[in-house]
Residue, then its C-alpha position, 0 to 999 in steps of 0.5 A: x593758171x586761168x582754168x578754159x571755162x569754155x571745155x567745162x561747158x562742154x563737159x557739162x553739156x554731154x553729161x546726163x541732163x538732170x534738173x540743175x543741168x536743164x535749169x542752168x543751161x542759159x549760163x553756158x551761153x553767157x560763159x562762151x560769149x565771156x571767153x570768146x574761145x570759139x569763134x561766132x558761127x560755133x557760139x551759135x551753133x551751142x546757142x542753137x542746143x541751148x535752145x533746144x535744151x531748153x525748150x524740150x521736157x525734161x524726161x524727153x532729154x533723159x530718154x534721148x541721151x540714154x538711148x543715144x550715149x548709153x545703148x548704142x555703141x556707135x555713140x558711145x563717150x568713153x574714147x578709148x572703147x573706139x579704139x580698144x573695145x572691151x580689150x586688156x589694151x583699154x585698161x592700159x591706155x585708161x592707166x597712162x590717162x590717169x598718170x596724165x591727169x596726175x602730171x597736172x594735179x588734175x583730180x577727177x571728179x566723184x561719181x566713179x567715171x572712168x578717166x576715158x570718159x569724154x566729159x573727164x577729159x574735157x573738164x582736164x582740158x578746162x584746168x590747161x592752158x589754151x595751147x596745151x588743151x587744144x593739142x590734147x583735144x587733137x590727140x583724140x580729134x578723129x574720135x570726136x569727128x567720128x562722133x560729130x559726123x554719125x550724130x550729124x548723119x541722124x540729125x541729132x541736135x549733139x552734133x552741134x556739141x561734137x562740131x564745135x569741139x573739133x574747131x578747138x583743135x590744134x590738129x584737124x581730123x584725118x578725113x580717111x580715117x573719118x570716112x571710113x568709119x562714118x562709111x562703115x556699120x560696124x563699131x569695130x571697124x575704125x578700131x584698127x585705123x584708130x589704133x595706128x594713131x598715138x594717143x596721149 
């Protein structure tokens, strides 16, 4: 099976930006152009966050991603804290994942991440094929929307990341549900909408 190149990008992307990450940056864009997965406008969109990779010092990238992904729950990239906080329902829901990447022989990669962790589960969708990865990615779209429309909210550059993700699904997001959440505060409070929605 021809692995989707283009979710690996992205998983790459939203990891920790280290050394090798900043100094490779360059060849996502030319893996995109290769694929053609996503459409011109996305393409740009990443070209734009290469730009600013690029450009921005190193130490700068590190705080910014800390501060964004790591300390502020509204951010977060574990999928199933959306849905199911800290409850005993995550650690369910985080067991039939990874009976999911089983069913694929997907093996999740070593550093300790939970299986719930945006970055894995791209990299499990790089592994599918086309249609089967663009349905998965719908199972969680509205997460992934929710994510785009707080970054694009801030005006932060990972929007372009979350924007052009979503145009990878086969399901478009629920716009009630989105709003609601983007209209709202509170982290918990899209947890209720979002726990109504079957995942996986």
């Amino acid at each position: 099976m021809i692995k989707i190149k283009t979710y690996k990008v992205f998983s790459t992307m939203l990891l920790y930006p280290d050394y090798e990450f900043k100094h490779n940056i360059k060849l996502a864009g030319n893996i995109l152009f290769e694929e053609s997965v996503l459409k011109d406008k996305y393409i740009n969109m990443i070209l734009s966050f290469i730009d600013y990779i690029d450009k921005n010092d190193l130490l700068f990238l590190q705080e910014e991603y800390v501060s964004l992904f790591d300390r502020q729950k509204q951010f977060s990239l574990y999928l199933f804290e959306h849905i199911h906080g800290d409850s005993r329902d995550r650690g369910m829901a985080m067991i039939d994942l990874k009976n999911l990447y089983k069913t694929s022989n997907f093996d999740m990669p070593l550093g300790g991440e939970l299986p719930d962790y945006i970055p894995v589960f791209l990299e499990y969708l790089s592994v599918l094929s086309l249609d089967k990865s663009s349905i998965l990615l719908g199972e969680v779209i509205n997460i992934i929307a929710i994510l785009g429309y707080r970054l694009k909210f801030i005006n932060n550059i990972y929007y372009n990341l979350f924007c052009s993700l979503e145009s990878l699904s086969a399901i478009k997001s629920d716009n009630d549900v989105v709003e609601k959440a983007v209209s709202n505060n509170s982290f918990y409070s899209i947890n209720k909408d979002l726990d109504d929605t079957r995942i996986f």
